[in-house]
mmCIF file of the C-alpha atoms, coordinates in Angstrom:
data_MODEL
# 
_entry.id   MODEL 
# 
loop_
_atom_site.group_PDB 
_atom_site.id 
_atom_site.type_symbol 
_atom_site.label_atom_id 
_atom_site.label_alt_id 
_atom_site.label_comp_id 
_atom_site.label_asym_id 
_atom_site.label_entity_id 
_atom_site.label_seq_id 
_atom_site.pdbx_PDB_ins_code 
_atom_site.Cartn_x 
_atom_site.Cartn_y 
_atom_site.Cartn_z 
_atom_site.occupancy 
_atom_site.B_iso_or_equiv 
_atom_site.pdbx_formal_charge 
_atom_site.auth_seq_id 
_atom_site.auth_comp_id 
_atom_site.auth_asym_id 
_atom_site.auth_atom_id 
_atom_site.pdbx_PDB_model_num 
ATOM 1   C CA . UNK A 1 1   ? 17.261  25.614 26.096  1.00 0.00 ? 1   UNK A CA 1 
ATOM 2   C CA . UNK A 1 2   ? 16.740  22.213 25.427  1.00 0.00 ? 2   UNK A CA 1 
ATOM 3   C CA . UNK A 1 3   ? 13.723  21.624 27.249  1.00 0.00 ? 3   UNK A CA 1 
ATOM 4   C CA . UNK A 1 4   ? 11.963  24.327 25.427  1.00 0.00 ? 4   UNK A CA 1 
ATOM 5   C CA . UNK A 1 5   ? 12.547  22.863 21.956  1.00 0.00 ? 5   UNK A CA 1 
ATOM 6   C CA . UNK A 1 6   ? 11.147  19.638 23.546  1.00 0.00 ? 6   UNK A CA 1 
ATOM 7   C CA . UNK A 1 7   ? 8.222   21.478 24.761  1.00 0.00 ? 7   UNK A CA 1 
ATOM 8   C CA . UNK A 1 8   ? 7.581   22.998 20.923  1.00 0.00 ? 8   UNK A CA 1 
ATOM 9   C CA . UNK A 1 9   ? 8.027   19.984 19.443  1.00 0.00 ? 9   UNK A CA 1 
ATOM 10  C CA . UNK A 1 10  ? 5.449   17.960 21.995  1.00 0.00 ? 10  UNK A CA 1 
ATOM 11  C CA . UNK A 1 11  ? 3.108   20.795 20.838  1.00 0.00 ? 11  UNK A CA 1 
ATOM 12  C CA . UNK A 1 12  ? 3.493   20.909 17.213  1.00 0.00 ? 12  UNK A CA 1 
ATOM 13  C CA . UNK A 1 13  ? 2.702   17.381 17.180  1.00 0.00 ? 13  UNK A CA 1 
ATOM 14  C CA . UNK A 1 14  ? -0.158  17.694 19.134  1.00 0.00 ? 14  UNK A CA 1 
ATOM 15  C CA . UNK A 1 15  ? -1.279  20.063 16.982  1.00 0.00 ? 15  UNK A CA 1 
ATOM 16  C CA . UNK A 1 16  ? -1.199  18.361 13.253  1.00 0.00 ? 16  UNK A CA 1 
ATOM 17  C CA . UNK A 1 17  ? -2.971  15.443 15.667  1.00 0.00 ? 17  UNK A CA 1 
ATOM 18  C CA . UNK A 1 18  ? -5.811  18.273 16.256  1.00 0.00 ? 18  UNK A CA 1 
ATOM 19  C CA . UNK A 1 19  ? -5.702  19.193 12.430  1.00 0.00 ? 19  UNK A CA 1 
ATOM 20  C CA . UNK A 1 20  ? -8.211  16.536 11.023  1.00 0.00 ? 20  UNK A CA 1 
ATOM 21  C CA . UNK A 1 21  ? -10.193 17.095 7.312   1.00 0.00 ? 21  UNK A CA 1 
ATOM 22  C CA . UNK A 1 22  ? -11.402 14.739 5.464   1.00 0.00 ? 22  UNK A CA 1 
ATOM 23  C CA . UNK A 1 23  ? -13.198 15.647 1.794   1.00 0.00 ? 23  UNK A CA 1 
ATOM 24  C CA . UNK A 1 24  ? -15.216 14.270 -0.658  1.00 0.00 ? 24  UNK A CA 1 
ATOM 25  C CA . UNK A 1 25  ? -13.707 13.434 -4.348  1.00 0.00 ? 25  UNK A CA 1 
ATOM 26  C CA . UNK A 1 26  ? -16.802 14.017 -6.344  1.00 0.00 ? 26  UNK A CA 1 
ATOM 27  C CA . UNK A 1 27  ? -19.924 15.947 -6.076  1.00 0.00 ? 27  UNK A CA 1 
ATOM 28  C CA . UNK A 1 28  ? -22.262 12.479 -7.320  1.00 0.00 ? 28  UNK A CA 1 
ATOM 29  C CA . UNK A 1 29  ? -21.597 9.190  -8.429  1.00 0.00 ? 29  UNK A CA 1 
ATOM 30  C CA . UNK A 1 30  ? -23.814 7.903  -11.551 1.00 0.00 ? 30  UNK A CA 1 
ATOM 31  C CA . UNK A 1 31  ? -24.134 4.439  -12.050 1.00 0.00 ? 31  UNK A CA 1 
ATOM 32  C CA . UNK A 1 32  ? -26.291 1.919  -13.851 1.00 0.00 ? 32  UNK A CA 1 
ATOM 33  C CA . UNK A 1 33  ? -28.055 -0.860 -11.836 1.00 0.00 ? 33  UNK A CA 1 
ATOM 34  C CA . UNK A 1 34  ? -25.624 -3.604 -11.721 1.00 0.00 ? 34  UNK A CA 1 
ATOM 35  C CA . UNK A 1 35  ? -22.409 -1.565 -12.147 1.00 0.00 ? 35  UNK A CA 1 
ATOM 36  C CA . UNK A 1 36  ? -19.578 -0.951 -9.235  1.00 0.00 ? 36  UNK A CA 1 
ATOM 37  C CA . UNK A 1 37  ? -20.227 2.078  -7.427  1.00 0.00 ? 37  UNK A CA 1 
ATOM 38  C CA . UNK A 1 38  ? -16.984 3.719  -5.666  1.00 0.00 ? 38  UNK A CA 1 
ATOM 39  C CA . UNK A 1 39  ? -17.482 6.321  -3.453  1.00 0.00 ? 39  UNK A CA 1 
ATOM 40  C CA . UNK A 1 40  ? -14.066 8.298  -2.050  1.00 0.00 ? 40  UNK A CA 1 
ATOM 41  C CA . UNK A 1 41  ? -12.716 10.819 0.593   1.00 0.00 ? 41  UNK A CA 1 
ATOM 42  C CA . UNK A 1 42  ? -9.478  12.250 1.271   1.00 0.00 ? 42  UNK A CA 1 
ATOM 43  C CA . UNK A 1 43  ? -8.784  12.309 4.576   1.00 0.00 ? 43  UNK A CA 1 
ATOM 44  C CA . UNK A 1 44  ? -5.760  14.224 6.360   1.00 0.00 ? 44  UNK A CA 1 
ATOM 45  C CA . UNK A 1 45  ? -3.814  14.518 9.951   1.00 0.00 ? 45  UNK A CA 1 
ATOM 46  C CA . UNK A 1 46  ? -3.968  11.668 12.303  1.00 0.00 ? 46  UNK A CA 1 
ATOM 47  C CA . UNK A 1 47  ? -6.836  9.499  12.445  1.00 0.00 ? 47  UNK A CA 1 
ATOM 48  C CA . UNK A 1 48  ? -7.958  6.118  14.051  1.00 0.00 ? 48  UNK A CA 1 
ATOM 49  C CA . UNK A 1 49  ? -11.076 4.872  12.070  1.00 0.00 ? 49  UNK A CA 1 
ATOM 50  C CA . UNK A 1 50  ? -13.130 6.532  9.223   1.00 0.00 ? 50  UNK A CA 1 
ATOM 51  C CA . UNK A 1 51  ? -17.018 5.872  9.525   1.00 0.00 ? 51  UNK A CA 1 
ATOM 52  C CA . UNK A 1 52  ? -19.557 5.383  6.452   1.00 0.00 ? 52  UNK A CA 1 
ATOM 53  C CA . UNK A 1 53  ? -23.369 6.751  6.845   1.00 0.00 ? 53  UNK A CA 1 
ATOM 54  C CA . UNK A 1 54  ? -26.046 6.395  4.693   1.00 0.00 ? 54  UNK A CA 1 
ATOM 55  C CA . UNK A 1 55  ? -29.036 8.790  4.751   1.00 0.00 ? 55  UNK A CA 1 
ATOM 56  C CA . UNK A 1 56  ? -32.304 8.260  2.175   1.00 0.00 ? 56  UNK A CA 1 
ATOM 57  C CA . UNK A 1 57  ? -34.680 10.905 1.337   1.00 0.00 ? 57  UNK A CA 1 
ATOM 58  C CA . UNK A 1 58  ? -36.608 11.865 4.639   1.00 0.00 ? 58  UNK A CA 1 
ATOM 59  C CA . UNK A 1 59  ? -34.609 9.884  6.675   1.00 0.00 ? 59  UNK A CA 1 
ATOM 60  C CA . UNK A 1 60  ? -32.040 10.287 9.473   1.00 0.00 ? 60  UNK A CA 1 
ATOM 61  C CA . UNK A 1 61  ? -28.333 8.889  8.272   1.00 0.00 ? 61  UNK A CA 1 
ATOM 62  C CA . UNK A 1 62  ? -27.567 5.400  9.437   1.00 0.00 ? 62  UNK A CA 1 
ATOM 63  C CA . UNK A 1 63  ? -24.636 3.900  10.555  1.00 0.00 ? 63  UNK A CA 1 
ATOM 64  C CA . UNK A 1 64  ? -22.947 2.044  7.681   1.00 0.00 ? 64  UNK A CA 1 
ATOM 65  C CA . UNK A 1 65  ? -19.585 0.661  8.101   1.00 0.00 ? 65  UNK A CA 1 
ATOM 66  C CA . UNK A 1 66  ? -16.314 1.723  9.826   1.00 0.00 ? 66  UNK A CA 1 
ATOM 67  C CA . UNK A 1 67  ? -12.655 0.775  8.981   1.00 0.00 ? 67  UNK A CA 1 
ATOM 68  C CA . UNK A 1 68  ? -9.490  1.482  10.502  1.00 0.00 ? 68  UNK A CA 1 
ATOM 69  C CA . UNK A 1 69  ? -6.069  2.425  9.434   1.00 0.00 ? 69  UNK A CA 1 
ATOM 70  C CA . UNK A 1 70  ? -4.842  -1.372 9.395   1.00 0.00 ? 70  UNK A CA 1 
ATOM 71  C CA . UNK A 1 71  ? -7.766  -2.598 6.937   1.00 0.00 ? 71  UNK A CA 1 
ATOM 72  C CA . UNK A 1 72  ? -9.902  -4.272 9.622   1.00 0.00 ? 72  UNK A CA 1 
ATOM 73  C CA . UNK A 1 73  ? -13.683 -3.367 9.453   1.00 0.00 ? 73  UNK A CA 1 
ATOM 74  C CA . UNK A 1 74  ? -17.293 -3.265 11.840  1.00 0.00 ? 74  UNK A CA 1 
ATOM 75  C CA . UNK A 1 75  ? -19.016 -6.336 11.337  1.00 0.00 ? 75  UNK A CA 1 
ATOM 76  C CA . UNK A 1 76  ? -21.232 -7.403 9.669   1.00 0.00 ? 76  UNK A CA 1 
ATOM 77  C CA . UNK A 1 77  ? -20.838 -5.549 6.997   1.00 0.00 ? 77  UNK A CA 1 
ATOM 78  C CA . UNK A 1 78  ? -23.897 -4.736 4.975   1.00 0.00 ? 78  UNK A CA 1 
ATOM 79  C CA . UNK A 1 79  ? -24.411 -6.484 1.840   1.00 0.00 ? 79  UNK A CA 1 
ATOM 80  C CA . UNK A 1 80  ? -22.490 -5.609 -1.010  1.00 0.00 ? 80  UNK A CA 1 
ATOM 81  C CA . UNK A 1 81  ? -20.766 -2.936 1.321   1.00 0.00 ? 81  UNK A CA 1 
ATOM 82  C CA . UNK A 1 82  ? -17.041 -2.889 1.477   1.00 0.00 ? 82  UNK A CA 1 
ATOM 83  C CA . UNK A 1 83  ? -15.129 -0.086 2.963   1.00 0.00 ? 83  UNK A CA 1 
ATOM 84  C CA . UNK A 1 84  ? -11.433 0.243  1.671   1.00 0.00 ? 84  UNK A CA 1 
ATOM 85  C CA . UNK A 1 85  ? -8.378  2.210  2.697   1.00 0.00 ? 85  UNK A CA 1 
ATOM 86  C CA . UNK A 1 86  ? -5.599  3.260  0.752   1.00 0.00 ? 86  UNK A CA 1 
ATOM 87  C CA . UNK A 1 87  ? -3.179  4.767  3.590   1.00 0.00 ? 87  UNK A CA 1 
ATOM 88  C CA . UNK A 1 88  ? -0.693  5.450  1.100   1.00 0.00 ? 88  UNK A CA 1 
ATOM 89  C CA . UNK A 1 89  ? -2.559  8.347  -0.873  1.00 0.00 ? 89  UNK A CA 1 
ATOM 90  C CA . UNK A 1 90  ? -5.115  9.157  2.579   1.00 0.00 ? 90  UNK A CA 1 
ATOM 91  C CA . UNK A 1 91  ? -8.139  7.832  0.867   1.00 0.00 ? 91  UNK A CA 1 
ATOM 92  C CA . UNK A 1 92  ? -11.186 6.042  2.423   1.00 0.00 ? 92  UNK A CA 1 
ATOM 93  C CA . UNK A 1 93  ? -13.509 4.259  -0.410  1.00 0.00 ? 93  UNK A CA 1 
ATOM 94  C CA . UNK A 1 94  ? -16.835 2.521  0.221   1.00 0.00 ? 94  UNK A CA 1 
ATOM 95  C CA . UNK A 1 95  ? -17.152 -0.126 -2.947  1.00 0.00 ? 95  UNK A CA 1 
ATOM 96  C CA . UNK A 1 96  ? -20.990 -0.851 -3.653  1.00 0.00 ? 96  UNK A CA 1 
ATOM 97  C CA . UNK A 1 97  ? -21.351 -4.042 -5.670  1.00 0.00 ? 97  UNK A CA 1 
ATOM 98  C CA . UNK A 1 98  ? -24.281 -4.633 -8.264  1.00 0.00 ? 98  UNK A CA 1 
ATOM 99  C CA . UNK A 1 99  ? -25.742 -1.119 -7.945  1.00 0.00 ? 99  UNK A CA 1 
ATOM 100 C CA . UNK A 1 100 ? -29.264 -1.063 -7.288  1.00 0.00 ? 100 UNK A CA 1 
ATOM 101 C CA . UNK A 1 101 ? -31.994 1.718  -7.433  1.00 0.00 ? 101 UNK A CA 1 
ATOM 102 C CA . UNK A 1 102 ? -32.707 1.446  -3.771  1.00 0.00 ? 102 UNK A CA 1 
ATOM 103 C CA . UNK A 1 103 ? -29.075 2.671  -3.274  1.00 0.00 ? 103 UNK A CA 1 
ATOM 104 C CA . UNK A 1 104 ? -29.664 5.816  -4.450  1.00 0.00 ? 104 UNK A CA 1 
ATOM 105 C CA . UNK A 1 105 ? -28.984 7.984  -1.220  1.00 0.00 ? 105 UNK A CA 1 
ATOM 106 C CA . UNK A 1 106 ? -26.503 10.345 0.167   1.00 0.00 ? 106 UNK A CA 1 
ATOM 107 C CA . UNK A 1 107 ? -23.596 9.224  1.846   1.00 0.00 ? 107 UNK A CA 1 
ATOM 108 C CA . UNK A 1 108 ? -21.572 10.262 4.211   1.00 0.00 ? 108 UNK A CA 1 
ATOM 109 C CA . UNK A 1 109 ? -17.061 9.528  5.283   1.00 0.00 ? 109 UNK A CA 1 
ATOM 110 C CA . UNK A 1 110 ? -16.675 10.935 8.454   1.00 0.00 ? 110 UNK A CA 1 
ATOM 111 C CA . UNK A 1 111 ? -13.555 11.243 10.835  1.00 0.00 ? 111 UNK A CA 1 
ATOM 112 C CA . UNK A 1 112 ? -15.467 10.385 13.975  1.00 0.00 ? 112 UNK A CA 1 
ATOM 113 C CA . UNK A 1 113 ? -18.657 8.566  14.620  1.00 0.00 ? 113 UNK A CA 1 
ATOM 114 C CA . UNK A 1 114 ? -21.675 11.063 13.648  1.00 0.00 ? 114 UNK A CA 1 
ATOM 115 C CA . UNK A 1 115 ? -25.430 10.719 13.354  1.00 0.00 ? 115 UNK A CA 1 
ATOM 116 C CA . UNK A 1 116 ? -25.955 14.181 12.191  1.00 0.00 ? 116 UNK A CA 1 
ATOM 117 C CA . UNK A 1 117 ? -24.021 14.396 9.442   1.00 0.00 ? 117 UNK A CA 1 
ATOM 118 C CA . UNK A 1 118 ? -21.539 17.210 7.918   1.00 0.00 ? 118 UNK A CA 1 
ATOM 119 C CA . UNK A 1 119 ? -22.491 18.796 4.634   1.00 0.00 ? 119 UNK A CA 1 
ATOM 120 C CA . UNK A 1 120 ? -18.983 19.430 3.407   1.00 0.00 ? 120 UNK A CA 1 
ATOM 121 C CA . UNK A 1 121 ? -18.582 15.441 3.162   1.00 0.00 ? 121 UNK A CA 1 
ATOM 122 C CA . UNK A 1 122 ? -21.375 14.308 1.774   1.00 0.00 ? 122 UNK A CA 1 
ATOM 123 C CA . UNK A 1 123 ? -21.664 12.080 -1.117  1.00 0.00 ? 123 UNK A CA 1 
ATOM 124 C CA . UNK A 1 124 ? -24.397 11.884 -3.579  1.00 0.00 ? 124 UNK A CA 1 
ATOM 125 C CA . UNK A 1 125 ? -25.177 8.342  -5.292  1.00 0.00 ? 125 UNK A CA 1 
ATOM 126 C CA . UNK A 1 126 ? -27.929 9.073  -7.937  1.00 0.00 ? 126 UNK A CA 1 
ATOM 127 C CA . UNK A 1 127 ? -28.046 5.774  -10.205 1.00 0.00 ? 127 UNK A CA 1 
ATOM 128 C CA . UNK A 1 128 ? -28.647 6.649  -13.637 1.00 0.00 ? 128 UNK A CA 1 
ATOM 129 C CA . UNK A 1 129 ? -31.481 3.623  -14.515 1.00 0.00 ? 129 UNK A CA 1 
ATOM 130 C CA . UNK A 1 130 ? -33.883 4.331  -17.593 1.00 0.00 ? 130 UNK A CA 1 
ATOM 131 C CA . UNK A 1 131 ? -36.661 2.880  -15.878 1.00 0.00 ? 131 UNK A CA 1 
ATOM 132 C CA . UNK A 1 132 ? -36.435 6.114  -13.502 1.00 0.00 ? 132 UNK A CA 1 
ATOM 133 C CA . UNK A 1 133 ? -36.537 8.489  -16.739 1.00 0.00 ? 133 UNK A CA 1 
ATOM 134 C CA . UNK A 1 134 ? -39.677 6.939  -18.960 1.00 0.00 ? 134 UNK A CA 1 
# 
């Protein structure tokens, strides 16, 4: 009897390892040009590193950034890039400094280390600059 509670255990914790999500916070992020830009995902189950793509218009998504659970991050990072995690509350951020126009892109948190993209965790970064709107 013993050894079969074992055995349930071993697989219920292989399962919630199996059981991995991670989700966007917002739809978009709207910033001015020189403003802090924070883009966020939940993330949930057991995970080792969280990955950052960026894709423009047209383009294929490119590799940003990647950060693991203990803070430690790819280098180099790009500029004015900085992945954060907050392990406590299962968030991964990516922090763009002194928003520019040519950030506007989509971007992507992702669990494991994609080129393709998912749609369910995309982010949107439209800038809000008036120079786009006259």
């Amino acid at each position: 009897m013993t050894i079969l509670c074992v055995l349930l255990l071993l697989l219920m914790i292989k399962k919630e390892t199996l059981a991995q999500t991670i989700t966007q916070l917002e739809d978009k992020a709207l910033k001015s040009e020189g403003e802090k830009v924070t883009l966020s995902c939940k993330y949930d189950g057991a995970v080792n590193n969280l990955h950052w793509y960026r894709q423009y218009q047209g383009s294929k998504p490119e590799f940003l950034a990647y950060i693991y659970l203990n803070g430690d991050t790819s280098k180099p990072l790009p500029d004015r890039l900085m992945p954060k995690i907050d392990k406590n509350n299962n968030l991964v951020s990516l922090e763009i400094s002194d928003a520019k126009v040519t950030d506007s892109a989509l971007y992507y948190c992702a669990l494991t280390p994609t080129m393709t993209g998912n749609s369910t965790t995309l982010y949107k970064n439209l800038l809000n600059n008036k120079a786009l709107s006259s």
